[in-house]
Every structure is written in C-alpha cells, then in structure tokens.
BAVOSE-833854 format. One record per residue: residue number from 1; residue in one letter; chain; z, x, y of N, C-alpha, C in turn. Coordinates in nm, 3 decimals. Layout:
{titor NUM A A {Z X Y} {Z X Y} {Z X Y}};
...
END
This chain:
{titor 1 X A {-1.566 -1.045 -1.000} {-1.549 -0.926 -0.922} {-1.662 -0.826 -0.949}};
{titor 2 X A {-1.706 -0.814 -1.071} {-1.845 -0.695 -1.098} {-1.942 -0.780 -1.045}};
{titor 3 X A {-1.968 -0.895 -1.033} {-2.061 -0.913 -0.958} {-2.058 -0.936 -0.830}};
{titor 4 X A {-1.981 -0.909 -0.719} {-1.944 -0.874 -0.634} {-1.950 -0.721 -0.579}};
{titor 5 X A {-1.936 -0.658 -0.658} {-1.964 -0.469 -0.685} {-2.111 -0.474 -0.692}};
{titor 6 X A {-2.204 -0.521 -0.778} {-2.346 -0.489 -0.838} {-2.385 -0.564 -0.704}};
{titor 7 X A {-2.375 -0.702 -0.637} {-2.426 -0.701 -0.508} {-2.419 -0.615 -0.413}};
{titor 8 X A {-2.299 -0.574 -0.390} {-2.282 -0.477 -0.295} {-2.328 -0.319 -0.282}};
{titor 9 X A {-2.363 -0.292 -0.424} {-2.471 -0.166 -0.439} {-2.550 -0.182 -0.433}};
{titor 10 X A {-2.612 -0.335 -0.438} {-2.806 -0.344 -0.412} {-2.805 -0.360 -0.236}};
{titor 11 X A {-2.741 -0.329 -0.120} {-2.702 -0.360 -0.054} {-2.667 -0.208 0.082}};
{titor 12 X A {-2.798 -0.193 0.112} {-2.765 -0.035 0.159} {-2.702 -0.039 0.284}};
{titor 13 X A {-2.695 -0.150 0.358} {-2.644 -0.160 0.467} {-2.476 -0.177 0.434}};
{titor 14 X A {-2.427 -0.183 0.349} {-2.315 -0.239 0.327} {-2.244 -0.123 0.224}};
{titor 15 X A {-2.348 -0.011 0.142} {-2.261 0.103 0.132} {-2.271 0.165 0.222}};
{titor 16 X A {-2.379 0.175 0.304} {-2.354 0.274 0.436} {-2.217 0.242 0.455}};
{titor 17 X A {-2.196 0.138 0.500} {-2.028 0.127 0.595} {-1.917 0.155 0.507}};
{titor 18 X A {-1.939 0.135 0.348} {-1.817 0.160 0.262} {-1.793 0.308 0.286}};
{titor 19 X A {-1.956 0.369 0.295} {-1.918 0.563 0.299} {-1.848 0.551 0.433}};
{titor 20 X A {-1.905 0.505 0.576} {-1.848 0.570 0.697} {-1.654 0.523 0.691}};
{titor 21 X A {-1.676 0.400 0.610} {-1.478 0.379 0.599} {-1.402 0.441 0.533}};
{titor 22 X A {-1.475 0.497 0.411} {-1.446 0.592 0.354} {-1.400 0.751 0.429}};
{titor 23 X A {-1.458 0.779 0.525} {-1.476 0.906 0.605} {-1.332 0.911 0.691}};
{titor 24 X A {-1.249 0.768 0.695} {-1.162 0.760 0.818} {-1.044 0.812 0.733}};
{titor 25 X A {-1.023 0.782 0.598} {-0.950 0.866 0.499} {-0.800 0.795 0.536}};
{titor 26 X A {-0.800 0.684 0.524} {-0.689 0.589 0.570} {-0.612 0.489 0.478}};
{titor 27 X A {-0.479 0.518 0.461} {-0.403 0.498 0.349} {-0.469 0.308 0.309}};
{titor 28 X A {-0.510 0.259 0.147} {-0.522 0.112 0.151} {-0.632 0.068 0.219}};
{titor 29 X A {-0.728 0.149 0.255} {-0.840 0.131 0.341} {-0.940 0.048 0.301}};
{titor 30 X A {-1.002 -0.062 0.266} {-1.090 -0.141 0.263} {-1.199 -0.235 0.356}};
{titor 31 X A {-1.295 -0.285 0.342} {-1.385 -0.370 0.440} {-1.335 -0.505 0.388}};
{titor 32 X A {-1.323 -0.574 0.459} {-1.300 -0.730 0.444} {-1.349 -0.866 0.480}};
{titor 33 X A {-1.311 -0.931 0.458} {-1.336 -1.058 0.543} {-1.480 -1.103 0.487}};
{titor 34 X A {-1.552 -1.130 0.635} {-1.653 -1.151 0.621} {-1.786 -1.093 0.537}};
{titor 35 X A {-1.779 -0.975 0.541} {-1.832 -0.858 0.471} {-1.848 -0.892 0.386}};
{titor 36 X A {-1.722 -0.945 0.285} {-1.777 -0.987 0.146} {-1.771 -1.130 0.093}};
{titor 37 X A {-1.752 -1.241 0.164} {-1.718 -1.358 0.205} {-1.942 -1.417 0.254}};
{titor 38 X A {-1.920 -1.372 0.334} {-2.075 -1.393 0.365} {-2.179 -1.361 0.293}};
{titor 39 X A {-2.157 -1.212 0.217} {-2.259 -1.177 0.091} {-2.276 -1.283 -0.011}};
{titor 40 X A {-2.133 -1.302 -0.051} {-2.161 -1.408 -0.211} {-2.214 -1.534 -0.142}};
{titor 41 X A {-2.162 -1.605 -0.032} {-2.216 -1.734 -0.006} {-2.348 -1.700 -0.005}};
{titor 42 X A {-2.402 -1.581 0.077} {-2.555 -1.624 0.161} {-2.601 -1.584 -0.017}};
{titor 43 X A {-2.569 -1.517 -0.136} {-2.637 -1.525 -0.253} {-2.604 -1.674 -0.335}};
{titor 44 X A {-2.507 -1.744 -0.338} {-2.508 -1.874 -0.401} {-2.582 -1.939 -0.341}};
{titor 45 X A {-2.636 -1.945 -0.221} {-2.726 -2.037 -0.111} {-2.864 -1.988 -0.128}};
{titor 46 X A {-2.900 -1.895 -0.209} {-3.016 -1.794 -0.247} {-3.096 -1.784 -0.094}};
{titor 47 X A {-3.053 -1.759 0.062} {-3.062 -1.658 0.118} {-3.184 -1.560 0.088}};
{titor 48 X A {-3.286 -1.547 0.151} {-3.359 -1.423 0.149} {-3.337 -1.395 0.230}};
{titor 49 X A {-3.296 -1.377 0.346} {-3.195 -1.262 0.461} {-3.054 -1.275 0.505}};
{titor 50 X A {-2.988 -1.175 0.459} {-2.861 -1.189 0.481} {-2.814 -1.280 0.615}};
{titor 51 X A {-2.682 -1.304 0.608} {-2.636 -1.374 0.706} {-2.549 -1.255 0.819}};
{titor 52 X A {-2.695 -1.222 0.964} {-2.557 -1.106 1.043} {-2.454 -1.113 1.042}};
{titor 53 X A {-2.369 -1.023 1.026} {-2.259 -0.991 1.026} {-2.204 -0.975 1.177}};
{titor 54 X A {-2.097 -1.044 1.257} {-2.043 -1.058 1.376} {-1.978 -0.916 1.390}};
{titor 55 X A {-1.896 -0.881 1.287} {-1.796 -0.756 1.256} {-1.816 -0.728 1.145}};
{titor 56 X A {-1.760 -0.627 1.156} {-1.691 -0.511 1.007} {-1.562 -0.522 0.989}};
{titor 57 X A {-1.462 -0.601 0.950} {-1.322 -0.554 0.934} {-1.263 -0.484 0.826}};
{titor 58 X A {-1.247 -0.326 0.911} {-1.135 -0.272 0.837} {-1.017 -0.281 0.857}};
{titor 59 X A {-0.950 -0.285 0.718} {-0.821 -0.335 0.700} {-0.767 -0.192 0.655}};
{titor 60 X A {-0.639 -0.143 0.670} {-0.555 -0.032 0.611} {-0.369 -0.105 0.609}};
{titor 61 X A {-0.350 0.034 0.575} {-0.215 -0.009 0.547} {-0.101 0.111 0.554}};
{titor 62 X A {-0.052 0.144 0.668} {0.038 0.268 0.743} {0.112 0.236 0.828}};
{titor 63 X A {0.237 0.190 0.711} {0.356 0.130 0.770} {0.417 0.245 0.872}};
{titor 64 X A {0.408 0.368 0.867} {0.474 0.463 0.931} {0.377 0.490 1.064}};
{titor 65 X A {0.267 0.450 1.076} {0.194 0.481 1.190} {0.258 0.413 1.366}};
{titor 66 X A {0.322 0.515 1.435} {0.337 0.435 1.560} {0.212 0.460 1.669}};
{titor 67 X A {0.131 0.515 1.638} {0.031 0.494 1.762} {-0.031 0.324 1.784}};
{titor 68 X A {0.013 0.240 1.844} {-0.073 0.123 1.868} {-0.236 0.129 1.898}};
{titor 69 X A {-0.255 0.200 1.910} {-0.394 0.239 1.966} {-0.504 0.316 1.885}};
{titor 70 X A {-0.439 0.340 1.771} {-0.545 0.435 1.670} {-0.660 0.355 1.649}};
{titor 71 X A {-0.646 0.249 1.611} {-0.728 0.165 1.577} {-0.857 0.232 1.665}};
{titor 72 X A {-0.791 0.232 1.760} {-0.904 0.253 1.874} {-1.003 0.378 1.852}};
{titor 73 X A {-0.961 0.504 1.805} {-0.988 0.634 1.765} {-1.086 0.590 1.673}};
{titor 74 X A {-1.038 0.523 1.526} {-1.063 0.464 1.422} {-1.214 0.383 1.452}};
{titor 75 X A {-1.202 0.313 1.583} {-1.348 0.279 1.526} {-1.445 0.368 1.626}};
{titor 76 X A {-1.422 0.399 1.731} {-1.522 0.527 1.767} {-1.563 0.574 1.685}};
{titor 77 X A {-1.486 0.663 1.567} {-1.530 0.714 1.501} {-1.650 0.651 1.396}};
{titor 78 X A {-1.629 0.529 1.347} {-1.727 0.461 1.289} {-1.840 0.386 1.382}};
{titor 79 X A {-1.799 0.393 1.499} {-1.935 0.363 1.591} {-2.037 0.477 1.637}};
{titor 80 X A {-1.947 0.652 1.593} {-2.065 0.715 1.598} {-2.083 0.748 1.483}};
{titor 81 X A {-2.073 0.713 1.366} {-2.157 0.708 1.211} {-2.261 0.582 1.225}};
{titor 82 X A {-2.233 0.470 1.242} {-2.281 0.346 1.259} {-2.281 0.262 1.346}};
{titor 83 X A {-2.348 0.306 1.461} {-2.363 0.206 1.595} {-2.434 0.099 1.639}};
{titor 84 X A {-2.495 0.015 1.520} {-2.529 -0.072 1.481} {-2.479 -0.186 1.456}};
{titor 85 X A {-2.309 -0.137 1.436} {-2.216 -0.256 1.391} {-2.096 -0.285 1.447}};
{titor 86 X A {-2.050 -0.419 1.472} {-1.879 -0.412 1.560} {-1.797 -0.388 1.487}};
{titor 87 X A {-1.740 -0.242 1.493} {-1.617 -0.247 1.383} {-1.508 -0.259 1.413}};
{titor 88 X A {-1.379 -0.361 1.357} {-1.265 -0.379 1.377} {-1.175 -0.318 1.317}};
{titor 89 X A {-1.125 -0.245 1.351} {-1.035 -0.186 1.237} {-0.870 -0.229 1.306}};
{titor 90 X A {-0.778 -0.262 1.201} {-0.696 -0.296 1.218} {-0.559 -0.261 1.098}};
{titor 91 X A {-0.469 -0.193 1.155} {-0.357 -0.157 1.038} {-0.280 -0.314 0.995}};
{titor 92 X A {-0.276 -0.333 0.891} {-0.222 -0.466 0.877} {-0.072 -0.432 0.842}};
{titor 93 X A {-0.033 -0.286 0.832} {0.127 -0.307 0.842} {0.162 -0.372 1.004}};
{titor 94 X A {0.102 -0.357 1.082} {0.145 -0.399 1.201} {0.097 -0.550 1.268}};
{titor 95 X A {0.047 -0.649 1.138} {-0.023 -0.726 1.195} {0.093 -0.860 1.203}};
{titor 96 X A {0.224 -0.825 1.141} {0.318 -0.936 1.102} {0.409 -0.993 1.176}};
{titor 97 X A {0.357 -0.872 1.354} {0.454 -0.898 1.492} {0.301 -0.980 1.560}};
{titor 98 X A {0.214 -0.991 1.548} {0.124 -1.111 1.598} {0.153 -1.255 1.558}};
{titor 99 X A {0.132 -1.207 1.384} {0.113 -1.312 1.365} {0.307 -1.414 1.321}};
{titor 100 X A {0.401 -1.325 1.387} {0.521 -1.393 1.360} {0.581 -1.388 1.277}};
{titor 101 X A {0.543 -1.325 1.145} {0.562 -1.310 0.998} {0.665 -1.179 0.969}};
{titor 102 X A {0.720 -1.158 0.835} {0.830 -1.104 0.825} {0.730 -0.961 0.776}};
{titor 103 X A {0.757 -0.838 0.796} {0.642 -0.768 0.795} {0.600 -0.764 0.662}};
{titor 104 X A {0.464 -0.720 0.655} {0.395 -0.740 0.489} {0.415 -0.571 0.415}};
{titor 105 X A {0.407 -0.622 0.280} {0.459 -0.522 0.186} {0.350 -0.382 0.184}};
{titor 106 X A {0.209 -0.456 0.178} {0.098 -0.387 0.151} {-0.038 -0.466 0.136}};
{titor 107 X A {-0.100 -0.397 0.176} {-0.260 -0.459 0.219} {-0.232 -0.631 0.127}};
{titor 108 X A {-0.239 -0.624 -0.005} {-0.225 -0.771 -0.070} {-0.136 -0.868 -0.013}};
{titor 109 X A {-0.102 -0.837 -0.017} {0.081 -0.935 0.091} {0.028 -0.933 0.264}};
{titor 110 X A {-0.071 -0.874 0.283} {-0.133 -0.891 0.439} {-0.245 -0.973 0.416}};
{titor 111 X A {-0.287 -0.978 0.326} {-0.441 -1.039 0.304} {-0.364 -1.178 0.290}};
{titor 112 X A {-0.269 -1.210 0.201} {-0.213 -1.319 0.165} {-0.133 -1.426 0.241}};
{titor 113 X A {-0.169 -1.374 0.387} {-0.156 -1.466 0.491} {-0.268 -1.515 0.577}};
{titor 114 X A {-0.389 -1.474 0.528} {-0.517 -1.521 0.626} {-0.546 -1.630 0.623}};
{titor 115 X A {-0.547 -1.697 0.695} {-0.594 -1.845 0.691} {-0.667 -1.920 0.594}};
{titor 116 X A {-0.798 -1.858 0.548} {-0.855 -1.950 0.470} {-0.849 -1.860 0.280}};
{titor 117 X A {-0.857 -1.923 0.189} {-0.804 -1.787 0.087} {-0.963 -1.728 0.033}};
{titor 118 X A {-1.066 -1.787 0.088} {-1.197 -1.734 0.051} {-1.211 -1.612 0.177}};
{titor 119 X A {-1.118 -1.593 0.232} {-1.188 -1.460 0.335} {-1.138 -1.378 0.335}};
{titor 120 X A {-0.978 -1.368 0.224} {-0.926 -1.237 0.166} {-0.995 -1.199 0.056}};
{titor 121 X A {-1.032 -1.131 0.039} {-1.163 -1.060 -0.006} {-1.176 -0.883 0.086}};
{titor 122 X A {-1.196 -0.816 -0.041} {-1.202 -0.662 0.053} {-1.198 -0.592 -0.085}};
{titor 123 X A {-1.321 -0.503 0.010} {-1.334 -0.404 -0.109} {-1.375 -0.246 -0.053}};
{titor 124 X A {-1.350 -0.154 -0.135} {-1.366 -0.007 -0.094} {-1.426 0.107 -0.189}};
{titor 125 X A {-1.499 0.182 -0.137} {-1.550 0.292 -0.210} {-1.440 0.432 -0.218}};
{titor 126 X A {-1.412 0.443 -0.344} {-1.314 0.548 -0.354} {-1.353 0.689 -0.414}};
{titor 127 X A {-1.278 0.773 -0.411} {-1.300 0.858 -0.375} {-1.397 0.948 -0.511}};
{titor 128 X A {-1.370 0.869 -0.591} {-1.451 0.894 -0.740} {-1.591 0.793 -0.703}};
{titor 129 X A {-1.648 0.733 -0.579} {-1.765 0.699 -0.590} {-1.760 0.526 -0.641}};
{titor 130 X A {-1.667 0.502 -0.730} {-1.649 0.355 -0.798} {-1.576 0.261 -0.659}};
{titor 131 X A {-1.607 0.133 -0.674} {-1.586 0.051 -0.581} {-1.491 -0.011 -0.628}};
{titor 132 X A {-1.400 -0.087 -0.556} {-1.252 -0.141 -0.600} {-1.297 -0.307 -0.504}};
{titor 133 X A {-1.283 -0.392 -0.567} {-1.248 -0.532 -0.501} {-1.101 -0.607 -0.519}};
{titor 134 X A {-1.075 -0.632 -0.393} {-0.896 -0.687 -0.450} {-0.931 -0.825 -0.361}};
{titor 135 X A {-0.850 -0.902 -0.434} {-0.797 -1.064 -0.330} {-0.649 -1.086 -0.388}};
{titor 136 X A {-0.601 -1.151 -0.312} {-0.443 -1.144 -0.340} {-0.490 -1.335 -0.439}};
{titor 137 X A {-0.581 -1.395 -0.385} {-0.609 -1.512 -0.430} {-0.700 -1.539 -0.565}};
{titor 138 X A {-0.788 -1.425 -0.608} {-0.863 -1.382 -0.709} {-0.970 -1.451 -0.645}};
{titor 139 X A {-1.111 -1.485 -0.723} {-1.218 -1.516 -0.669} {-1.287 -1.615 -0.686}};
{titor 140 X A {-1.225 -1.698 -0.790} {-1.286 -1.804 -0.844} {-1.316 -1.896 -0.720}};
{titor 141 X A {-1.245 -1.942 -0.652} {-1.264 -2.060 -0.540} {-1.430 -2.021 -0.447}};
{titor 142 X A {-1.391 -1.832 -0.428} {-1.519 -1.798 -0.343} {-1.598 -1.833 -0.386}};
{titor 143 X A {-1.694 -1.812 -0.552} {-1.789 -1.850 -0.619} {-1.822 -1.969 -0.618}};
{titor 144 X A {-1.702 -2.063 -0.616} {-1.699 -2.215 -0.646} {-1.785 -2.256 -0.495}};
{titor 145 X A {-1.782 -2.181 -0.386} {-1.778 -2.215 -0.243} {-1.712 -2.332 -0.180}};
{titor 146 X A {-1.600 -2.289 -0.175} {-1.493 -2.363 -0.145} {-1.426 -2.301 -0.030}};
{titor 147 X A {-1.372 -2.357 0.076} {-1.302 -2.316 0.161} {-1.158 -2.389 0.138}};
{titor 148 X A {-1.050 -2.283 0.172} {-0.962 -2.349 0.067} {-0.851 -2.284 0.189}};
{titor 149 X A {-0.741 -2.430 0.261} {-0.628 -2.322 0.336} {-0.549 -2.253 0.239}};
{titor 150 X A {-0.478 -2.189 0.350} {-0.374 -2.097 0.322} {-0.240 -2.212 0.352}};
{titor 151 X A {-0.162 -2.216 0.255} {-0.059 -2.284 0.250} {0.097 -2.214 0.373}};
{titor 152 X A {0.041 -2.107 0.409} {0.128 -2.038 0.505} {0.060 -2.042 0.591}};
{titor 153 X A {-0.051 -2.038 0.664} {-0.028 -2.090 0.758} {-0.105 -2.202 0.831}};
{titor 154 X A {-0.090 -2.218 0.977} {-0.102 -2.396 1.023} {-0.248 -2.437 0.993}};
{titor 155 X A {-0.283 -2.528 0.928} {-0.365 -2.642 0.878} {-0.479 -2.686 1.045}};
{titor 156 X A {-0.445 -2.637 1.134} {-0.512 -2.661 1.282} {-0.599 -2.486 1.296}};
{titor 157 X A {-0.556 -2.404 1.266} {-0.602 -2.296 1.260} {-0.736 -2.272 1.167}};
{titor 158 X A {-0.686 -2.361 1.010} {-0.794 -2.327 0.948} {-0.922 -2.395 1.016}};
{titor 159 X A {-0.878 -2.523 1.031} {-0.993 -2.610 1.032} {-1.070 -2.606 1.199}};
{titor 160 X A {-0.977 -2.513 1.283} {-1.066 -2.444 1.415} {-1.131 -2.336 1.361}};
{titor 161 X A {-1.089 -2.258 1.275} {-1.231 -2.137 1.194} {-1.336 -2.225 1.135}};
{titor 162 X A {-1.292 -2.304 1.085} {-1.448 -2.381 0.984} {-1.529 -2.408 1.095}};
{titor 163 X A {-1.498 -2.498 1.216} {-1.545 -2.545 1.344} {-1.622 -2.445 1.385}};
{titor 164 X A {-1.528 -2.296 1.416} {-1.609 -2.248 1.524} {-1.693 -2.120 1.480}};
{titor 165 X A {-1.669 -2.108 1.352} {-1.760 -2.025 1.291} {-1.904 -2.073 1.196}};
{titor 166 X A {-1.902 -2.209 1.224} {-2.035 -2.293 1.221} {-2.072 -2.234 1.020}};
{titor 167 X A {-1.935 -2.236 0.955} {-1.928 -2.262 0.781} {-2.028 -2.307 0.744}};
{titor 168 X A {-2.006 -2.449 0.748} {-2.047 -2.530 0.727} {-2.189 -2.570 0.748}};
{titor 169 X A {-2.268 -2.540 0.850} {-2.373 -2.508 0.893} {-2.463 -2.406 0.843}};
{titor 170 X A {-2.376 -2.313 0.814} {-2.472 -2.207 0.767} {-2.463 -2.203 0.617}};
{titor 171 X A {-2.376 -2.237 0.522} {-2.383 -2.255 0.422} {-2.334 -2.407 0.352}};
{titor 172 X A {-2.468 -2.530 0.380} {-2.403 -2.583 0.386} {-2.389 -2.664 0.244}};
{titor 173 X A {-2.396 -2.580 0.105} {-2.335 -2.624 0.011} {-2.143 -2.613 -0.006}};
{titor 174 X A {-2.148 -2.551 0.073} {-1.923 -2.531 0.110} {-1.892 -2.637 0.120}};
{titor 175 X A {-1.768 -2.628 0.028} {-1.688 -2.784 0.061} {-1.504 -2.751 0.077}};
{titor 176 X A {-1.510 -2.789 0.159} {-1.362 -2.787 0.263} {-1.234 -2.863 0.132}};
{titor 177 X A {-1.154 -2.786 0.100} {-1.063 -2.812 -0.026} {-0.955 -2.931 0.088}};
{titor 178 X A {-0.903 -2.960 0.032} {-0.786 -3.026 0.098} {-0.644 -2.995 0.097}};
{titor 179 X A {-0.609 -2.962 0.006} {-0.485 -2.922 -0.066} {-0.444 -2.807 -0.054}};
{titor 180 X A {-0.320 -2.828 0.038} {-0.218 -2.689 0.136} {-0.140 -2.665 0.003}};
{titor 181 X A {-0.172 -2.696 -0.101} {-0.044 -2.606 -0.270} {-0.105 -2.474 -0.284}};
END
C-alpha cells in the first residue's frame, strides 16, 4: 500500500484529480478502479508512459442521498476543475438496485462486489493532505498481477472485462487466476 501512495505522489496528473475529488467534499469519497489498477501494472511492466486512463471513477458512499442525479452535478463540477478527464462519479450506496444485491454497508462492502478483486482498489487525499488506500481484498494479488474473479459475481462477466478491456494485451505479463474461492 505505501508503495502505491509514493507512486501516486510522483504522479501529478493523478494528485491533481485526488485534490479536484477532494473539493466535492463527499461522504467515503475515493478514486478507484482503474486509476490505481493501471498505475501499479503499467509500473510492474516498467512502462515509460502511463497507460490513458478511459475514466476517473469516483466512488462515495451516502446512503441518505435521494437525488438520482447528483452524480451528475458531481462531475460537472470536476469537469470544470479538470476537463481533460471522463469522470464517473457514482454513489455506491445506490449501486446494489443495479447490480441486484442486498444493499452494501459502506464503500468496502461496495468495492467487494466488483468483478475482478484487482480493480477494488481506491484511494483518497484527506483532509490532513495524507493519502488513504483501501481494498476490501488487500493488494497482494494486484502486485502479483493477477486477475483474480470475484466469487460473487458471474464468472461470464469477468472474463467479458478481461476480453474487452484488451488486459491482457496491454499488460501482458497478467495471468488470469482460475479459482472462484
């Protein structure tokens, strides 16, 4: 995890966005996914230019929020700090009527249904300046570069992300785990 932090401070494009997510001041607020999923691979693959980034996903967590649509507010606002980047922002208390699931407790218990367990991953700049990294899965597998399902959910899902997000291709020391335990 600190080396996950010390990348991500040599990395100005990537505190820029921790400050502008920071700015939205949103309960559980972190960047995810890919963000930090793509950093460590494209550095185990030693990468001299990052791998673009498709999105930004922010993740929060405001079980009491009924606007369906903030999200929407939410990333305007980070598209006029940073209009350079697609940002997703998404409350994951509300993500458990998509995806069918019994609703989640808090950001960890939302992360802990994503398909593959190397892309829960998310981290945030707080308000003391120090950076926080959480995985509900810890990190060892990411380092290992391993793509590894999620035992919750369907086994056709993961292996259409490996497909169509061309993994494998772009990093292609990754090796596809087998084992739904």
């Amino acid at each position: 995890m600190q080396t996950i932090i010390e990348w991500v401070q040599g990395d100005p494009l990537r505190m820029q966005a921790l400050y502008a997510t920071r700015s939205l001041k949103l309960p559980q607020c972190y960047i995810a996914a890919g963000f930090i999923r793509n950093l460590v691979w494209d550095r185990l693959h030693h990468k001299e230019n990052a791998t673009p980034l498709n999105d930004v996903d922010v993740i929060y967590f405001k079980a009491d929020e009924t606007d369906i649509k903030a999200h929407l507010t939410y990333e305007l606002h980070l598209n006029t700090i940073m209009p350079s980047l697609n940002w997703q922002v998404r409350n994951q208390a509300q993500m458990h009527q998509r995806n069918n699931d019994e609703p989640y407790l808090d950001i960890l218990d939302a992360m802990s249904f994503w398909p593959e367990k190397e892309t829960a991953v998310a981290i945030r700049l707080g308000d003391d300046n120090m950076l926080e990294c959480i995985s509900p899965f810890g990190f060892e597998s990411l380092f290992a570069l391993k793509i590894t399902p999620n035992p919750k959910r369907d086994a056709a899902i993961f292996h259409q992300r490996i497909k169509s997000k061309k993994w494998l291709l772009h990093w292609p020391k990754l090796t596809v785990e087998k084992n739904f335990g």
